[in-house]
KOLDOLO-788624 format. One line per 5 residues: for each residue z, x, y of N, C-alpha, C. Coordinates in steps of 0.1 Angstrom, whole numbers, plus 5000, padded with zeros to 4 digits. Layout:
N
Z,X,Y,Z,X,Y,Z,X,Y | ...
END
This chain:
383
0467,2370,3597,0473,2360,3588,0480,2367,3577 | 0472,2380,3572,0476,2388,3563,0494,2391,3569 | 0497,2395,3582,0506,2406,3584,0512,2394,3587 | 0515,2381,3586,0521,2370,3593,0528,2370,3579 | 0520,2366,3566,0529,2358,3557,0539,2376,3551
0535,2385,3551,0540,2396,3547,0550,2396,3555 | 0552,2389,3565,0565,2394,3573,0578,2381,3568 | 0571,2369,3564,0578,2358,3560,0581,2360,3541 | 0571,2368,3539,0583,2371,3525,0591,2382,3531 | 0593,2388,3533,0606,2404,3542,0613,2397,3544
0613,2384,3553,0623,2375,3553,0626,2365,3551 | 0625,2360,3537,0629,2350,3531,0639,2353,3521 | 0647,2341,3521,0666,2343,3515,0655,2346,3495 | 0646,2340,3493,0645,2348,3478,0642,2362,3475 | 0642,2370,3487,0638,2385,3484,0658,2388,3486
0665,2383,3491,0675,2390,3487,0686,2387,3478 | 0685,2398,3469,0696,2400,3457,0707,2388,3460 | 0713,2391,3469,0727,2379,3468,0725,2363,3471 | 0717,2366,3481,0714,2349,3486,0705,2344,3470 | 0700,2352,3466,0686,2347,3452,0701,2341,3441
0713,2349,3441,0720,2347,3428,0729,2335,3438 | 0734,2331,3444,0738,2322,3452,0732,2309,3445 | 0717,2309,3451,0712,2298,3444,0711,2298,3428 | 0711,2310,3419,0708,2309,3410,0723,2305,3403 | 0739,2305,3411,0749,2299,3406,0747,2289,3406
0743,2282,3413,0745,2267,3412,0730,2255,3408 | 0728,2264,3397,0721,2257,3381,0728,2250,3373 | 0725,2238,3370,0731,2231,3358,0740,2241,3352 | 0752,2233,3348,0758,2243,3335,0749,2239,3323 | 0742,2233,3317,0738,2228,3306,0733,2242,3299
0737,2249,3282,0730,2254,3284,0717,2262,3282 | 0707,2256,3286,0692,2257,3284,0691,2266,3298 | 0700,2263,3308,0696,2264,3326,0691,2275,3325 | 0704,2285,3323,0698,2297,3324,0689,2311,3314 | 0690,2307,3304,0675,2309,3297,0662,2307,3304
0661,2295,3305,0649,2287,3313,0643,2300,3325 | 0656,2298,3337,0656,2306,3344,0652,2322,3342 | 0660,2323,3333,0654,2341,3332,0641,2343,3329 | 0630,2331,3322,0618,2334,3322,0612,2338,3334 | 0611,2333,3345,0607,2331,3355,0602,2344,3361
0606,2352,3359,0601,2368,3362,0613,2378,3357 | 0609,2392,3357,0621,2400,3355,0630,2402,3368 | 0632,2394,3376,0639,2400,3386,0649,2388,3383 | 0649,2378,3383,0655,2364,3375,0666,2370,3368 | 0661,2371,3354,0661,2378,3341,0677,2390,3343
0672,2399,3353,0678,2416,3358,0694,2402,3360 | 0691,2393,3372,0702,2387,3381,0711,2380,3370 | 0705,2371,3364,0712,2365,3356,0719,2370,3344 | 0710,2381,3340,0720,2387,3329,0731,2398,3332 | 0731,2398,3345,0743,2405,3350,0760,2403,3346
0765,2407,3340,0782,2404,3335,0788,2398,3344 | 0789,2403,3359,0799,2397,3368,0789,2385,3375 | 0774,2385,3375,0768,2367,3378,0774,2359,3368 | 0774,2360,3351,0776,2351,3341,0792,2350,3345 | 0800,2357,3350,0817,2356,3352,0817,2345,3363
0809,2345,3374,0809,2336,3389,0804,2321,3382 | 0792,2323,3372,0790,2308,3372,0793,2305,3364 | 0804,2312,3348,0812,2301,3348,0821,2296,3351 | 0829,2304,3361,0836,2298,3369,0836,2285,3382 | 0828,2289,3386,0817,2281,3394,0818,2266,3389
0816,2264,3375,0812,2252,3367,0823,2245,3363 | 0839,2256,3364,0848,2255,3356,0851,2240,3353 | 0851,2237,3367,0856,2221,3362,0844,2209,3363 | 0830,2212,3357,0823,2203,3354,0817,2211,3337 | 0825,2213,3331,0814,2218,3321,0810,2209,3315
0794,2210,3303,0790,2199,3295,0799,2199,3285 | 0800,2185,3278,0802,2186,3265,0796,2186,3254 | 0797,2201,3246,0789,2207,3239,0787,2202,3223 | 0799,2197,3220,0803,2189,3207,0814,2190,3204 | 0822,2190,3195,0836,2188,3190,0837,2198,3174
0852,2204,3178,0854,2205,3169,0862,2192,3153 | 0854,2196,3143,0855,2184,3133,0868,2193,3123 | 0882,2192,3121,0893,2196,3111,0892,2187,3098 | 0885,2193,3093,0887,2181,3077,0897,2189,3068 | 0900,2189,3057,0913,2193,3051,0916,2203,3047
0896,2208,3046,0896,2224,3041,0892,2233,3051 | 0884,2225,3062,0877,2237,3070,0877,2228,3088 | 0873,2241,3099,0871,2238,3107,0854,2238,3113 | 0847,2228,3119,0835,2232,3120,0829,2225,3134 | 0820,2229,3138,0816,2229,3151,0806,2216,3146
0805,2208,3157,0797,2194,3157,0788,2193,3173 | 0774,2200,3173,0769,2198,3184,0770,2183,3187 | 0765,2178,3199,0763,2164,3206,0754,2165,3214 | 0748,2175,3218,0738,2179,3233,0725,2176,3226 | 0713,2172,3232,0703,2174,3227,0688,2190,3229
0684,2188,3225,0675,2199,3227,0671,2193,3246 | 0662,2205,3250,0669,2220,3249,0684,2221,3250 | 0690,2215,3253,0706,2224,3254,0717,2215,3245 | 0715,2214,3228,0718,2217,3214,0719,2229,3213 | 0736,2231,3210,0737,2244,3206,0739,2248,3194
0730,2255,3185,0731,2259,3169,0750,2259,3163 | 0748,2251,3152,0759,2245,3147,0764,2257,3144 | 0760,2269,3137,0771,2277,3130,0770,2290,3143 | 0769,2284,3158,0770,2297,3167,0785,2296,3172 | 0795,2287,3170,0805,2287,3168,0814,2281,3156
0811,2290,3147,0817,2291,3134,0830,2297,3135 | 0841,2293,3126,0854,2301,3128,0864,2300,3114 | 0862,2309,3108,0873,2313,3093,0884,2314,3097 | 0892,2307,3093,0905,2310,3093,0914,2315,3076 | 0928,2321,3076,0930,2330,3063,0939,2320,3058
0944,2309,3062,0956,2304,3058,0961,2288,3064 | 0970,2281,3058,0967,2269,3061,0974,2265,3076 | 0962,2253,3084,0961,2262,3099,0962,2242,3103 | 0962,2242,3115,0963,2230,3124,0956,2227,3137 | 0948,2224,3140,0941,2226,3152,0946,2216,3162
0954,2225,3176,0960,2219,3185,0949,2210,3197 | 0936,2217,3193,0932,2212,3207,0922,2228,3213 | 0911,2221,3225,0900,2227,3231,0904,2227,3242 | 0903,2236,3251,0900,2237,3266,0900,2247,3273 | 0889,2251,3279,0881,2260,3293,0876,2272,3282
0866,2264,3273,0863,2277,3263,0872,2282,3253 | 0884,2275,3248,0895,2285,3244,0899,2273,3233 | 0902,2275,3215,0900,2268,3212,0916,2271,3205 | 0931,2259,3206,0945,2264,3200,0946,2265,3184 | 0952,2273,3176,0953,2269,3166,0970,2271,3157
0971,2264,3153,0987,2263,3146,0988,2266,3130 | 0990,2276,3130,0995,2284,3115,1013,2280,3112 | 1014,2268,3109,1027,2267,3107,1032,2274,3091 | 1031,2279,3083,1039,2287,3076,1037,2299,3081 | 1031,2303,3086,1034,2317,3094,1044,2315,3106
1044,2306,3113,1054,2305,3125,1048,2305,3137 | 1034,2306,3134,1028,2311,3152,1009,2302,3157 | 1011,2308,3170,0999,2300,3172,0990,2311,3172 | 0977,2303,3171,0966,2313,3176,0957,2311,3188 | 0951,2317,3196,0938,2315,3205,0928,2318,3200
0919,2311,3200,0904,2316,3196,0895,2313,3204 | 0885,2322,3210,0877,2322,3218,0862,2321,3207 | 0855,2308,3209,0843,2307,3195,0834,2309,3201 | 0831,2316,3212,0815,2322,3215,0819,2340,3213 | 0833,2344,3219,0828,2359,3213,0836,2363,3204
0844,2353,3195,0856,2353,3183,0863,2361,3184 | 0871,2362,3196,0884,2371,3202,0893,2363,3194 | 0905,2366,3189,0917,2360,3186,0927,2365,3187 | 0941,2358,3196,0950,2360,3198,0962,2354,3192 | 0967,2366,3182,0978,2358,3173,0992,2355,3181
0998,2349,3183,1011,2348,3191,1025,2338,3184 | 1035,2349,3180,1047,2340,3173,1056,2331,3181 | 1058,2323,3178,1060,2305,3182,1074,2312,3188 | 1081,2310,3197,1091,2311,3208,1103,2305,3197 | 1117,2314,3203,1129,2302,3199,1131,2292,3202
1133,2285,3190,1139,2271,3187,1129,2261,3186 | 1110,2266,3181,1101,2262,3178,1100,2267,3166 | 1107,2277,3160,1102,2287,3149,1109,2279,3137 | 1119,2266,3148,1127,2265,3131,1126,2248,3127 | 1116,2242,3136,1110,2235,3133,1104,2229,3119
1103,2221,3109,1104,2223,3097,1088,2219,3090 | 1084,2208,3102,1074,2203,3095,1061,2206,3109 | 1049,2204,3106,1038,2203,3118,1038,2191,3123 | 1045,2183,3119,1041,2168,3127,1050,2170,3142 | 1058,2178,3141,1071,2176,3150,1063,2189,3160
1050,2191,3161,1048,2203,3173,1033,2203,3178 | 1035,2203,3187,1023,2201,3196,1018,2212,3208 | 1004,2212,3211,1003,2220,3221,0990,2220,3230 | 0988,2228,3238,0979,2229,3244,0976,2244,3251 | 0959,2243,3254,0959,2258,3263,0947,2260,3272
0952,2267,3284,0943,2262,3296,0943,2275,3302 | 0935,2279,3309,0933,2286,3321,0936,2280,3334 | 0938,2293,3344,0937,2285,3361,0925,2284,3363 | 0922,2277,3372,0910,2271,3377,0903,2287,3384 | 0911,2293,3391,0902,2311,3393,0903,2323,3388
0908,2320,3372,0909,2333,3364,0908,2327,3351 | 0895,2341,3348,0887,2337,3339,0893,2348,3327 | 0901,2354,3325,0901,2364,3319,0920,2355,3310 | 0930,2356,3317,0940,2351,3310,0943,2336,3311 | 0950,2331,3298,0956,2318,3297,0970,2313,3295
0973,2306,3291,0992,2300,3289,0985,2289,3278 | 0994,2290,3272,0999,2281,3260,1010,2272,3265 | 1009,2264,3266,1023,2251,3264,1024,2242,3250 | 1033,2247,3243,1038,2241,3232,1051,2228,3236 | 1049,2215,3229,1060,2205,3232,1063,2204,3211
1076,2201,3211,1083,2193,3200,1089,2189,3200 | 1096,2181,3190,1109,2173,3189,1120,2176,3180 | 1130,2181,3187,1142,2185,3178,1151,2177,3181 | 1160,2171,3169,1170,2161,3172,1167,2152,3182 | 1159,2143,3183,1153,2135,3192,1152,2142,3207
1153,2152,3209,1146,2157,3221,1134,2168,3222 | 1128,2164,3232,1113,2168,3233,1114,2178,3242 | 1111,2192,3233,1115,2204,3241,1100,2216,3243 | 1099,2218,3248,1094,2226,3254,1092,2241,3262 | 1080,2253,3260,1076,2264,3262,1064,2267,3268
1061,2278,3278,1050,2281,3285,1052,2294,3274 | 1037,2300,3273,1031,2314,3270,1021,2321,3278 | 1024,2332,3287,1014,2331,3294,1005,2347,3289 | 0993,2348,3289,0988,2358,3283,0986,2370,3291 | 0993,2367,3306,0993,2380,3314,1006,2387,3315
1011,2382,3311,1029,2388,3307,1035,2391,3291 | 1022,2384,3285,1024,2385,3270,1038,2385,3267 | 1043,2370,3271,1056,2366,3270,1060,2350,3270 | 1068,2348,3264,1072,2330,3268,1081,2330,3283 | 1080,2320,3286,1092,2315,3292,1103,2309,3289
1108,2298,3302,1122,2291,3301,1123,2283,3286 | 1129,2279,3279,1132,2272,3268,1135,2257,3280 | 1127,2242,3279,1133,2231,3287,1133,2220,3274 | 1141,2209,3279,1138,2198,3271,1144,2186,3277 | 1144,2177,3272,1144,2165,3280,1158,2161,3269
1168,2148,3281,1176,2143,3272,1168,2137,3255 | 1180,2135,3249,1176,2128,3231,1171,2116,3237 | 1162,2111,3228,1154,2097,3227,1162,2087,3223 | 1160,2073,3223,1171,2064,3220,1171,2065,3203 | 1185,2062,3195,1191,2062,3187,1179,2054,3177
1180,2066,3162,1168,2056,3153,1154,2055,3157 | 1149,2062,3166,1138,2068,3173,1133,2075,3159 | 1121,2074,3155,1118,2086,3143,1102,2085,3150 | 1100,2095,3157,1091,2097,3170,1085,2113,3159 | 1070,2111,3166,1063,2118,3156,1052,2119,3166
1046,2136,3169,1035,2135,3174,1020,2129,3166 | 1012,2123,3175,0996,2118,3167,0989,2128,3169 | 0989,2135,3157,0976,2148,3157,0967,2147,3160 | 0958,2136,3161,0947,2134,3159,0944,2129,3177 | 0953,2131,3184,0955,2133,3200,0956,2140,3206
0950,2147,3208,0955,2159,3215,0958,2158,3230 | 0960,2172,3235,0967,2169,3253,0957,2165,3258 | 0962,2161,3273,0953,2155,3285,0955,2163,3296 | 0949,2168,3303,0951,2176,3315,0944,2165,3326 | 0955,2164,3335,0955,2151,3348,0964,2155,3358
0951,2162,3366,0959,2173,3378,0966,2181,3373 | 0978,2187,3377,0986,2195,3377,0997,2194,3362 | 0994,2182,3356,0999,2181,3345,0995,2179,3332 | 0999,2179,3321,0998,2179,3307,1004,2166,3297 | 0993,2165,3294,1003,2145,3283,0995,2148,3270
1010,2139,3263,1007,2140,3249,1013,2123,3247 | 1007,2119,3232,1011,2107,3228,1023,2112,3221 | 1032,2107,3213,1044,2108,3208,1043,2088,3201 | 1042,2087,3188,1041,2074,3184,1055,2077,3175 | 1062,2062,3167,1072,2061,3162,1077,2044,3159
1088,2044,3163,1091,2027,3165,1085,2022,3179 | 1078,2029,3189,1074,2027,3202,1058,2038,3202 | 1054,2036,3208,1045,2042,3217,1050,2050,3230 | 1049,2064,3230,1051,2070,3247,1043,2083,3251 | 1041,2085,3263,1038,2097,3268,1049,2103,3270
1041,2120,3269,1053,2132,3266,1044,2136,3282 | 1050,2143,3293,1044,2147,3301,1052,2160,3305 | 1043,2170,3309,1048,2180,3311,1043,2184,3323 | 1052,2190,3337,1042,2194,3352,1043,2210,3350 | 1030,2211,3347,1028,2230,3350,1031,2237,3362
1034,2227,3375,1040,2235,3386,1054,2235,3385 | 1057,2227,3381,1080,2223,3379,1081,2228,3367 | 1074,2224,3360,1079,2234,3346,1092,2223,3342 | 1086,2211,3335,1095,2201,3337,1090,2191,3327 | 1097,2183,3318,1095,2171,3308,1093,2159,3318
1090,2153,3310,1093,2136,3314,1087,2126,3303 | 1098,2111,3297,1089,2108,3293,1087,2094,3300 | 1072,2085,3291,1067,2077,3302,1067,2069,3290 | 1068,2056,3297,1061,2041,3288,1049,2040,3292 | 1041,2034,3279,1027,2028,3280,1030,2013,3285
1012,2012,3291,1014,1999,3297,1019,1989,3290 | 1018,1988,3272,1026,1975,3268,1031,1980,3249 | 1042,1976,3248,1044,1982,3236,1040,1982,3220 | 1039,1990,3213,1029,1992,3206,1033,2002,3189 | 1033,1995,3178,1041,1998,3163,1033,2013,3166
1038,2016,3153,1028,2036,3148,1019,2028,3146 | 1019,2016,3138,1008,2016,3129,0996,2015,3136 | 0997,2014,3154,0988,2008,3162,0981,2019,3172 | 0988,2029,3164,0982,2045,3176,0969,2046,3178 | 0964,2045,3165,0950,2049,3171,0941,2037,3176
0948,2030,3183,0944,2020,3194,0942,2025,3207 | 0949,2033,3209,0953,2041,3222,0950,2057,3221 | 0944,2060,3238,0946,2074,3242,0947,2076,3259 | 0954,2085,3256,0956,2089,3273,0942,2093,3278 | 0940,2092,3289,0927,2097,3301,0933,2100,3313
0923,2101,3320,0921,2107,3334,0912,2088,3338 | 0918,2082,3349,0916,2073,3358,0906,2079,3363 | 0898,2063,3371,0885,2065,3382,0888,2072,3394 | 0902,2076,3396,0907,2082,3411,0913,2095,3406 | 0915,2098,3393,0915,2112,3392,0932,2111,3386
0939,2101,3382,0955,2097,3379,0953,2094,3369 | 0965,2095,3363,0965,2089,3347,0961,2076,3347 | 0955,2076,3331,0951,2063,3332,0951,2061,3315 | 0947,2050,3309,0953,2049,3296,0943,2040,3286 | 0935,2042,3275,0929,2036,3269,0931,2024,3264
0932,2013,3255,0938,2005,3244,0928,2000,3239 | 0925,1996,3224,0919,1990,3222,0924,1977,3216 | 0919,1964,3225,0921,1949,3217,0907,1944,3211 | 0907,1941,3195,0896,1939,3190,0886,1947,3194 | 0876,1939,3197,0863,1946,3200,0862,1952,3213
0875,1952,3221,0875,1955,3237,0883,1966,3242 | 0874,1970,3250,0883,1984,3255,0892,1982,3272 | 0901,1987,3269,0910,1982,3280,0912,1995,3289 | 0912,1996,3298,0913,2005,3311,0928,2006,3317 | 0939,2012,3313,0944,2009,3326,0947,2021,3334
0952,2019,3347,0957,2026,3355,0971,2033,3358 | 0974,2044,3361,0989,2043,3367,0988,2044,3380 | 0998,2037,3388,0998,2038,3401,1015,2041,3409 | 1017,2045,3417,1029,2050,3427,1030,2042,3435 | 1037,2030,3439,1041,2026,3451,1049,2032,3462
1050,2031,3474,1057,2037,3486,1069,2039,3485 | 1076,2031,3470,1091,2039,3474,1089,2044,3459 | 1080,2054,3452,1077,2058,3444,1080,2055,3429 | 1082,2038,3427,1078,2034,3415,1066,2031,3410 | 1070,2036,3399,1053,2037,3392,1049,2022,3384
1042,2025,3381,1034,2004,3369,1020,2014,3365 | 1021,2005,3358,1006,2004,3353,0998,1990,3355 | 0986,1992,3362,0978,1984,3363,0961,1982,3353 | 0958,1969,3355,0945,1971,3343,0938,1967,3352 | 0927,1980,3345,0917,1983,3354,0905,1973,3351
0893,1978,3341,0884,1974,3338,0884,1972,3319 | 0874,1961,3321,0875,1958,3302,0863,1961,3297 | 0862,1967,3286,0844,1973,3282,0841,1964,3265 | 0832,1956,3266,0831,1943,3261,0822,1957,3247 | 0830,1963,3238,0825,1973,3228,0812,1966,3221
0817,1956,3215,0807,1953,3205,0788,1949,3213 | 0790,1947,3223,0778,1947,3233,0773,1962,3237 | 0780,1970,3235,0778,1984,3236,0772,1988,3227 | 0783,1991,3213,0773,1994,3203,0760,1990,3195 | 0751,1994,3192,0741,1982,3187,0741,1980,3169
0758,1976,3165,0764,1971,3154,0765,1963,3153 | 0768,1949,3143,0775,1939,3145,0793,1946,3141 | 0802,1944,3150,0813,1952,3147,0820,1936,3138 | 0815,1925,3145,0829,1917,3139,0826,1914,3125 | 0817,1920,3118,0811,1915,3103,0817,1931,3097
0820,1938,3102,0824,1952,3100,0840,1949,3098 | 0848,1954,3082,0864,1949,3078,0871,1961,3088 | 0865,1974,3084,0875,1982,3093,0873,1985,3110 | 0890,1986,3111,0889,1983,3128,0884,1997,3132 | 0877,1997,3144,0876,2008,3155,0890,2015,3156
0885,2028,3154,0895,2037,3160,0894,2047,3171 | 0906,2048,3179,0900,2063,3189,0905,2073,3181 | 0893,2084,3182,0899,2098,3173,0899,2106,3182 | 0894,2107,3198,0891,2116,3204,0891,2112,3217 | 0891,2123,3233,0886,2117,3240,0884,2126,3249
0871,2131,3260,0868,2145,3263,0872,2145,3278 | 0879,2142,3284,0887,2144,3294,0878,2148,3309 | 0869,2158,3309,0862,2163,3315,0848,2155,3321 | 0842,2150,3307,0833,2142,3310,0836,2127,3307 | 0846,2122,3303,0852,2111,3306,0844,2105,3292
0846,2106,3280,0841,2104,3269,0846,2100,3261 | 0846,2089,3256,0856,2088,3243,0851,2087,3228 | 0859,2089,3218,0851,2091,3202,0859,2080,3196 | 0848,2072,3189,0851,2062,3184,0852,2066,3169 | 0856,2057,3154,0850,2059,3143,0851,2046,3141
0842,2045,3137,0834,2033,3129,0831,2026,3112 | 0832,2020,3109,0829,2017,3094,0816,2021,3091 | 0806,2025,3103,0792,2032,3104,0791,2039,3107 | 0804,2049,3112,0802,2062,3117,0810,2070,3128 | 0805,2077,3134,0812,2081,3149,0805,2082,3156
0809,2072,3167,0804,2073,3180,0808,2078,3198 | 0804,2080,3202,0806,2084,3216,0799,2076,3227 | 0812,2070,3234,0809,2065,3244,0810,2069,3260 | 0803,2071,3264,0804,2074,3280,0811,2062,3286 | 0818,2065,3296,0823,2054,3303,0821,2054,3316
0814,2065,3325,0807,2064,3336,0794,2076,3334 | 0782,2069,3332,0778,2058,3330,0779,2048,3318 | 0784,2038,3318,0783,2031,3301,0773,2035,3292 | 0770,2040,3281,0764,2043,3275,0768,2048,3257 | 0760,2047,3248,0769,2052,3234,0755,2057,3226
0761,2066,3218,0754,2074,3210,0763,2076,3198 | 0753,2077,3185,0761,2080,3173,0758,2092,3170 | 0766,2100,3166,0768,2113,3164,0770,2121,3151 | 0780,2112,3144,0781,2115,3129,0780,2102,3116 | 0777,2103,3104,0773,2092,3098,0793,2086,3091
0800,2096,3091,0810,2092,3081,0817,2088,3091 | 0827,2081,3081,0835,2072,3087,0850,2076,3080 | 0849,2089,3077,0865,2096,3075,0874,2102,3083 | 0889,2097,3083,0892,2098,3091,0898,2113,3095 | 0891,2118,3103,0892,2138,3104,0895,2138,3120
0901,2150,3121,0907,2153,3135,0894,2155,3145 | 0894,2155,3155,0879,2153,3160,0888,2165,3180 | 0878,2175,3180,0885,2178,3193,0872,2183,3198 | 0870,2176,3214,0860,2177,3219,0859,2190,3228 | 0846,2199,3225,0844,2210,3231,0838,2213,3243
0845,2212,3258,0839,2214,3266,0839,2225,3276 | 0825,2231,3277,0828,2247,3281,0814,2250,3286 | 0811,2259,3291,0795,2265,3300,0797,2274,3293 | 0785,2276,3281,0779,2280,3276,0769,2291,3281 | 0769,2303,3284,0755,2309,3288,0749,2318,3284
0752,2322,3266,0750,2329,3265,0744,2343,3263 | 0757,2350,3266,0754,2360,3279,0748,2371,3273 | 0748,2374,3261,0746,2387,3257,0729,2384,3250 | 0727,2372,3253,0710,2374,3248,0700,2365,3257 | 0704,2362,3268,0695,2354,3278,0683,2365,3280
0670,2356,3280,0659,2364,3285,0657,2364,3268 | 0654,2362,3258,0650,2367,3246,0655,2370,3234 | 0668,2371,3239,0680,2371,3228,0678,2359,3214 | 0689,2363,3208,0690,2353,3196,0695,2337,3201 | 0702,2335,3207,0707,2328,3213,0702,2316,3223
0697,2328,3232,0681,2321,3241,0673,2317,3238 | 0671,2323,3228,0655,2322,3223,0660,2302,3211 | 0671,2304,3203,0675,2293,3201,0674,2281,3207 | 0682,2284,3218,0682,2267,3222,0669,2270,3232 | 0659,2277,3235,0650,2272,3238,0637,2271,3228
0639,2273,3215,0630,2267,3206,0621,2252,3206 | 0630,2245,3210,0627,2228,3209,0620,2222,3224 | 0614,2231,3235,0618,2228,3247,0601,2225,3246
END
């Protein structure tokens, strides 16, 4: 019996090194997972704190990460706002970030957080788990740009490289919406593009407090003014376009609205009427005209457990997490977050001021203290 089971550990997939990390990729991103895991024995521990296992799984995860919390832009400072609960609440000042000078936060995504130094002329990258920064001066014909309201951006990785990114900056000069790639493996811009001028008396203005949307292969931004529009940009054509929202809509009514990602993975578009949240869709017909269709309506005030219609100020969207399909509400009670598969809301912050809000979502593992670290030992304090 002895030499039976001795022979069935010799061959079982957990005695070997690769099949063991195989399974041990595909752990929750959440991150408590792998802390947890490296107690488990030192051989655990040895696998998971390996540089190139933590490189595979977060790649692995790339496109389910949790949402960690948001960055919050208030007028003087930028600060990290968990949302996760214990165990996997990640300590508020473990992504802290000083900046020297008056700065603009374009937006989060795949770990990499943009930032816009407009009296300097340039953007930055910031990486807030190992505070790498990449200073980079803004391309011709963005440089001479006058104000920040007129420039927008975003910054992403590919889905199989974990090491370089691109910047896509959009603005508006003389009514046209022009546009630049930056890519960090050529440490260079590209083509200068832009779209024809906007119609006449257009005083079109990007909404800061919106940042991009990544939907497939492309990039959207709001652009508010005498109209409401999307700015879309395709990272394979390298190409403008703009779009109408499903129904039209003053500046004064922006933060009614944000772009999303649809239940089929296509654009799709927020609105808020009164207490209700409106869904809609975009759709392609066979001879490739587009519409917009309305999807589903989310009956808010049943959601949150406020009375909203005894509440003077309206709901606003400040935010919305793309990945986990999340949106950030503010409230005359606060800020909240709503899931919208599965329905659900949580309040997150007490104020009700209105501050840039950019949601952080990224796999977390950190790598340099799993097994005992400062880090690990952190978010597994509460467990």
């Amino acid at each position: 019996m002895t030499a039976s089971l001795c022979r069935r550990r010799r061959t079982s997939p957990m005695d070997v090194d690769d099949l063991l990390s195989e399974i041990l990729l595909r752990l929750p991103p959440q991150p408590s997972s792998l802390p947890r895991a490296s107690l488990v024995c030192s051989r655990w521990r040895r696998l998971i704190s390996d540089r190139g296992f933590l490189r595979r799984f977060r790649l692995h995860h790339r496109r389910s990460p949790p949402l960690l919390g948001c960055f919050v832009q208030t007028p003087d400072v930028l600060y990290f706002k968990p949302t996760m609960e214990t165990p996997d609440r990640v300590p508020c000042d473990r992504f802290s970030t000083q900046f020297d000078d008056v700065f603009l936060s374009l937006g989060c995504r795949h770990g990499l957080v943009l930032i816009y130094y407009w009296k300097q002329r340039q953007v930055m990258v910031c990486d807030p788990v190992n505070g790498a920064q990449h200073h980079i001066a803004l391309p011709p014909g963005f440089d001479m740009l006058d104000v920040p309201i007129h420039i927008q951006g975003a910054v992403l990785r590919a889905a199989t490289d974990v090491q370089h990114f691109q910047v896509v900056l959009v603005g508006l000069d003389n009514r046209r919406v022009i546009s630049c790639v930056y890519s960090s493996e050529t440490r260079d811009w590209g083509d200068f593009i832009s779209t024809p001028p906007l119609p006449p008396r257009d005083s079109s203005i990007f909404y800061k407090s919106k940042p991009s949307m990544l939907v497939g292969d492309s990039l959207y931004w709001l652009i508010t003014g005498d109209f409401v529009r999307i700015i879309k940009f395709d990272l394979e054509r390298q190409s403008l376009a703009v779009i109408a929202v499903p129904m039209d809509m003053h500046v004064r009514e922006n933060f009614q609205c944000s772009i999303m990602r649809a239940d089929d993975g296509g654009l799709g578009f927020l609105f808020l009427s009164d207490f209700s949240a409106q869904l809609w869709n975009r759709k392609t017909d066979s001879d490739g005209a587009a519409s917009w269709l309305l999807g589903r309506t989310i009956e808010l005030d049943k959601l949150i457990s406020l009375n909203l219609h005894e509440e003077k100020a309206p709901l606003k969207i400040i935010a919305f997490a793309e990945e986990n399909n999340v949106v950030f509400l503010l409230t005359a009670l606060g800020v909240f977050m709503i899931q919208l598969e599965p329905l659900q809301s949580k309040k997150i912050l007490e104020t009700n001021d209105f501050f840039m809000y950019h949601p952080f979502e990224s796999v977390y593992t950190a790598d340099t203290s799993i097994g005992g670290g400062r880090d690990g030992a952190e978010i597994l304090h509460c467990t």
